[in-house]
PASERO-473692 format. One line per field, with one value per residue (C-alpha): chain; x, y, z. Coordinates in Angstrom, 2 decimals, padded with zeros to 5 digits, always signed. Example, Ala and Ser with C-alpha at 12.3 -4.5 7.8 and 13.67 -1.06 7.14 Angstrom:
! PASERO-473692
mol [A|A]
xx [+012.30|+013.67]
yy [-004.50|-001.06]
zz [+007.80|+007.14]
//
This chain:
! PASERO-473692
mol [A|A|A|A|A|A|A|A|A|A|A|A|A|A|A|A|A|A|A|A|A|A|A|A|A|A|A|A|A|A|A|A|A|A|A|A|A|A|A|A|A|A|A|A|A|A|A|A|A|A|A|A|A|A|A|A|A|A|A|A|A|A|A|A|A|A|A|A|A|A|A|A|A|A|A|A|A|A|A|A|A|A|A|A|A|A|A|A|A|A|A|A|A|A|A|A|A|A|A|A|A|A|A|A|A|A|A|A|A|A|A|A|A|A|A|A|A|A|A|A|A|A|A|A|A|A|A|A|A|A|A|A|A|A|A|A|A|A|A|A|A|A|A|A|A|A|A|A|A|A|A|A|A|A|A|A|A|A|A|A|A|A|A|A|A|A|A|A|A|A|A|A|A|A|A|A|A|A|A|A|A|A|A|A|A|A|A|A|A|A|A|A|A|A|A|A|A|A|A|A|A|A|A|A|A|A|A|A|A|A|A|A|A|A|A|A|A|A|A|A|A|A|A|A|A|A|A|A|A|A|A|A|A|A|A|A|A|A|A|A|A|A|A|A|A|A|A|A|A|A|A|A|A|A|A|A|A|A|A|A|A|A|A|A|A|A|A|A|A|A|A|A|A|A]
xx [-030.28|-032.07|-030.88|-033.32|-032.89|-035.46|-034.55|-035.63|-032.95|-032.10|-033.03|-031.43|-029.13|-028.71|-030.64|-029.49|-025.75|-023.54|-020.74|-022.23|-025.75|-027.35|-030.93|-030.35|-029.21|-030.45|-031.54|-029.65|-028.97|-031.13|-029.46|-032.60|-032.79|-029.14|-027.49|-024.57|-021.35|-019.05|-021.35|-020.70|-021.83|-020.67|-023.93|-025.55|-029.25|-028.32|-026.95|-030.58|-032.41|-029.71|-031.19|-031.75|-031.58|-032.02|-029.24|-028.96|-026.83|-027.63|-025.73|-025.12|-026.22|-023.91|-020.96|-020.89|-020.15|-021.58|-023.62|-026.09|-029.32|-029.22|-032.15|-029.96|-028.83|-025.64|-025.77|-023.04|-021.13|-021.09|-018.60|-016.10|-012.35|-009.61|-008.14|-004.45|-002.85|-001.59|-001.23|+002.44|+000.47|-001.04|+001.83|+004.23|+001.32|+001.02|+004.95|+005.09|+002.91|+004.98|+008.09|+006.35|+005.11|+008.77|+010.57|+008.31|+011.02|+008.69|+008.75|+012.32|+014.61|+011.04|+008.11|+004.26|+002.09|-001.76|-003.34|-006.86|-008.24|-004.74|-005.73|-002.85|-000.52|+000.70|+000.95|+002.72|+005.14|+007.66|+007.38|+008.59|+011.35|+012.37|+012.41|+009.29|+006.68|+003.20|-000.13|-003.15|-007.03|-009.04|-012.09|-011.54|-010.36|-008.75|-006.85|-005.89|-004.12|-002.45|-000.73|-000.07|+001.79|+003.73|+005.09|+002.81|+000.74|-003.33|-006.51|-009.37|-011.06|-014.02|-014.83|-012.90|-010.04|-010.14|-007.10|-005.00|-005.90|-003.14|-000.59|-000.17|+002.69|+001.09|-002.67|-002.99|-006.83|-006.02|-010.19|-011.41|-013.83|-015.74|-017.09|-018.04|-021.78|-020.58|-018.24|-018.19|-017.92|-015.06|-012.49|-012.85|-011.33|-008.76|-007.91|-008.07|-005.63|-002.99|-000.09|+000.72|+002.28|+001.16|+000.38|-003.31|-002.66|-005.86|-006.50|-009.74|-011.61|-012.40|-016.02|-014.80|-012.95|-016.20|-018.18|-015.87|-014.50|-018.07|-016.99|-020.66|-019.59|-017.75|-021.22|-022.28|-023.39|-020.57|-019.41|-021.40|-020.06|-017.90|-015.18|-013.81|-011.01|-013.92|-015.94|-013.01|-011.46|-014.81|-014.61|-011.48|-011.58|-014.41|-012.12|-008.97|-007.29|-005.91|-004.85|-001.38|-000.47|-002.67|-002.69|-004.40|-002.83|-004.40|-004.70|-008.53|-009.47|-008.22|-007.66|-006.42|-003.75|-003.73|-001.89|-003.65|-002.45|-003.48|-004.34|-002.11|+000.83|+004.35|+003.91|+004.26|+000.93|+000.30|-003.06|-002.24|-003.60|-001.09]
yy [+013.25|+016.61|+020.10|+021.03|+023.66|+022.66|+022.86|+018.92|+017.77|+017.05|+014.80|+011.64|+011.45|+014.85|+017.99|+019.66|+020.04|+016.98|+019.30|+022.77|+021.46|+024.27|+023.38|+025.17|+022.64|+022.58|+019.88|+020.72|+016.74|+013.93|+011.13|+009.09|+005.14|+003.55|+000.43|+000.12|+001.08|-001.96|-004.28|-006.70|-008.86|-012.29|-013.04|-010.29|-010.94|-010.92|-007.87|-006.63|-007.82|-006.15|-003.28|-000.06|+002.88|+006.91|+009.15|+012.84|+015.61|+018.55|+021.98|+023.37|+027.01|+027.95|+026.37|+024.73|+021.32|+018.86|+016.21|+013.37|+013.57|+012.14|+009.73|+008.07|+004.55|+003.55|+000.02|-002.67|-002.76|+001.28|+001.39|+000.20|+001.11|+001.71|-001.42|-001.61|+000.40|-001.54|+001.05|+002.29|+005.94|+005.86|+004.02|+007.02|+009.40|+008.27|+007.74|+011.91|+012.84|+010.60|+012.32|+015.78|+015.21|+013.40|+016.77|+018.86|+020.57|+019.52|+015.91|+015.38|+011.69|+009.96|+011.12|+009.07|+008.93|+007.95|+006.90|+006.73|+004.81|+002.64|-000.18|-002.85|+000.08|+001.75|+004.93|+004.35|+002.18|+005.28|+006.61|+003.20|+003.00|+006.47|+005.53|+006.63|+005.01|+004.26|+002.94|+002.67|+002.23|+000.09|-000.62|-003.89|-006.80|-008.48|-005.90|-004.60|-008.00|-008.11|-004.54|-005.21|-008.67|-006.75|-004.81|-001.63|-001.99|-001.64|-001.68|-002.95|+000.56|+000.07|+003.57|+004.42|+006.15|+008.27|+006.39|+007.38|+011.25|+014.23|+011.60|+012.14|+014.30|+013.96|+012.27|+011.27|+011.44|+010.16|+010.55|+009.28|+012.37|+011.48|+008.31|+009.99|+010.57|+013.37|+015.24|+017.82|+014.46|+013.28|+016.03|+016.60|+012.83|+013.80|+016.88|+014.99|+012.79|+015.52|+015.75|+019.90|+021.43|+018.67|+018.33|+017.15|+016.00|+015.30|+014.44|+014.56|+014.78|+017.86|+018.52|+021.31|+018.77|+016.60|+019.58|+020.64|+017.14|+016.13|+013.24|+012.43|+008.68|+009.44|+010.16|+007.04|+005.77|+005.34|+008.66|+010.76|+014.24|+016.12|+018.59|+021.82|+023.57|+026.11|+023.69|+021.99|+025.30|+026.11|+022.76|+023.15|+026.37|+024.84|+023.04|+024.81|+024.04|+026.52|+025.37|+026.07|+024.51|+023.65|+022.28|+020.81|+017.22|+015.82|+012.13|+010.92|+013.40|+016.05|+016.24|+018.42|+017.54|+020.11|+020.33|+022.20|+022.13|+024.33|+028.13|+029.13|+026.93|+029.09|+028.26|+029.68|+029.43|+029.21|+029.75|+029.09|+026.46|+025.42]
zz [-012.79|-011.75|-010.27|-007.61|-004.61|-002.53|+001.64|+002.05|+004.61|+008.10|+011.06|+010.83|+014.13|+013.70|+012.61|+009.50|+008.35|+009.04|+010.09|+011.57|+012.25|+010.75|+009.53|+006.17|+003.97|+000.25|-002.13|-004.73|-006.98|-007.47|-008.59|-008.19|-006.44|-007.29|-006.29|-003.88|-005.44|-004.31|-004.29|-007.07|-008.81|-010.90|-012.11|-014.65|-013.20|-009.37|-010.51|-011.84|-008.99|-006.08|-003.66|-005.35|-002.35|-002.88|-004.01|-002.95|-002.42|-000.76|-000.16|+003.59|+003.03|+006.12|+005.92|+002.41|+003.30|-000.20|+001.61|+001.41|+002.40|+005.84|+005.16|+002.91|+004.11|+004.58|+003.86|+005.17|+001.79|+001.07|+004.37|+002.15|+003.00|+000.21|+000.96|-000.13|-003.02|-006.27|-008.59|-008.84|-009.27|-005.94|-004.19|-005.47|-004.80|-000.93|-000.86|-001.40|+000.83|+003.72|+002.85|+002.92|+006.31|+007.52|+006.41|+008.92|+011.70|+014.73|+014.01|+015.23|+015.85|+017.38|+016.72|+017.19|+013.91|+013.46|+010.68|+011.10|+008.66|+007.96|+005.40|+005.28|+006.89|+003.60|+003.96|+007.70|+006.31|+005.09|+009.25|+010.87|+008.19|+009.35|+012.99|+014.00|+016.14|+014.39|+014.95|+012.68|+013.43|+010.94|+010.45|+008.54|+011.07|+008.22|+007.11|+010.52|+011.70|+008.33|+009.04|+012.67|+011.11|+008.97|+012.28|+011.67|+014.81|+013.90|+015.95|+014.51|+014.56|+017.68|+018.08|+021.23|+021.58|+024.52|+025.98|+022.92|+023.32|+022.73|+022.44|+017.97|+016.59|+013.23|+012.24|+008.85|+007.74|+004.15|+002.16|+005.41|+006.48|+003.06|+005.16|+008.09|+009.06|+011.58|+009.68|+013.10|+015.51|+013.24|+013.48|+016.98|+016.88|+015.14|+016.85|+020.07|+019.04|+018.10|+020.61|+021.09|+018.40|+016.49|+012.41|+011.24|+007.56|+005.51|+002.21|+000.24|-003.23|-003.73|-004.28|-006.97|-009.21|-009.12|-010.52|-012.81|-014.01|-014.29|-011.56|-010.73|-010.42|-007.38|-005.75|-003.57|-000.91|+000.98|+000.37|+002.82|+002.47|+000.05|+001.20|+000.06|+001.70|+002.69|+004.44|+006.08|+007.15|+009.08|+010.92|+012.00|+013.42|+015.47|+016.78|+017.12|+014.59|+011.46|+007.91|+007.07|+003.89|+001.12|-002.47|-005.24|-006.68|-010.15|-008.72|-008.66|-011.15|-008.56|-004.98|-002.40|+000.26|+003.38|+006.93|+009.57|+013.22|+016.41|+015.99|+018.73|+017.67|+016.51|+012.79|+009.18|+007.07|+003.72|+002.16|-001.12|-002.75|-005.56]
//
């Protein structure tokens, strides 16, 4: 592993920043050629012999967004989703932040949540018992027919929404931008899906609690991007929206849990981050 600050990156489907496209993104890690996190092995010497590809972060010099070098590939396996949630810790942890968002004023006797990358509907499950309608997107078929069997209605994720548009009183984006090759592309998705007056929630690791915590295991493949509430405040306001609540949670090694919702809606905001 080696600091470097050399301006190396850019091009790949887009040029320069994966969020505000400027070209002045730093080299700033090598993690040198590692294998796909996720993709295990039984068998110590398949292990040995499996794909080595390039790791490296770079540093947007505009809007701060932590990001791989775009010439990394994103092989099948590194799109991995979170699957469901086993550990009582993150069961309670979700379980929270679903009553958090069910106490906002705006969300009223029948209100229309999104999840947008739903797993086996976990996190949704709190809203329907409430009353409320919901509907995930998924990008794993398997685990999309297994929500929508459960009665938590799931499409297998195929990249088009348009027909679903403005319709969302809150959009749950729960470490979801992490994955996204487009980080800009991604939230106007999820802004487009927000009903007026409605509530974006995200959640993300926190590219601060990976320096400080020394975290650099959570760097992979998969992960193309690494937030901050800086970085995620400028997208937003690129796309109307304005963060009103935000704090820091210690699950993960830290992470931060924010709502943000349109700049012109009637609403109280908080810029602490707790």
């Amino acid at each position: 592993m080696k600091l470097i600050d050399t301006p190396v990156f850019g091009g790949l489907g887009r040029d320069g920043c994966r969020s505000c496209g400027a070209a002045t993104v730093s080299a700033v890690l090598e993690l040198g050629d590692q294998p796909v996190a996720d993709d295990l092995f039984d068998d110590a010497d398949a292990a040995l012999q499996a794909p080595r590809y390039g790791l490296s972060l770079g540093s947007c010099g505009d809007c701060g967004l932590i990001q791989l070098d775009p010439a990394t590939p994103a092989p099948a396996v590194a799109a991995h989703g979170h699957g469901s949630a086993y550990s009582p810790t993150v069961l309670e942890h979700e379980n929270q932040w679903a009553q958090e968002l069910l106490a906002l004023p705006h969300l009223g006797d029948r209100a229309l949540v999104l999840d947008t990358s739903s797993g086996d509907g976990g996190l949704l499950r709190p809203f329907a018992i409430a009353g409320h309608t919901v509907r995930g997107w998924e990008r794993d078929g398997a685990l999309a027919a297994r929500a929508s069997a459960a009665g938590l209605p799931t499409a297998h994720l195929d990249g088009n929404h348009d027909h679903e548009a403005g319709q969302y009183d809150v959009v749950l984006a729960n470490h979801t931008l992490s994955h996204a090759d487009d980080v800009d592309a991604a939230v106007q998705t999820l802004s487009d899906a927000l009903a007026p007056g409605g509530t974006l929630a995200v959640e993300f690791h926190s590219a601060m609690g990976i320096l400080t915590g020394g975290q650099f295991d959570m760097i992979s493949h998969a992960h193309r991007s690494y937030l901050s509430l800086t970085s995620l405040h400028l997208v937003l306001e690129r796309h109307g929206l304005v963060v009103t609540t935000a704090k820091t949670l210690p699950l993960h090694g830290g992470v931060v849990r924010i709502q943000a919702s349109s700049a012109n809606a009637d609403r109280h905001r908080d810029d602490t981050v707790a």
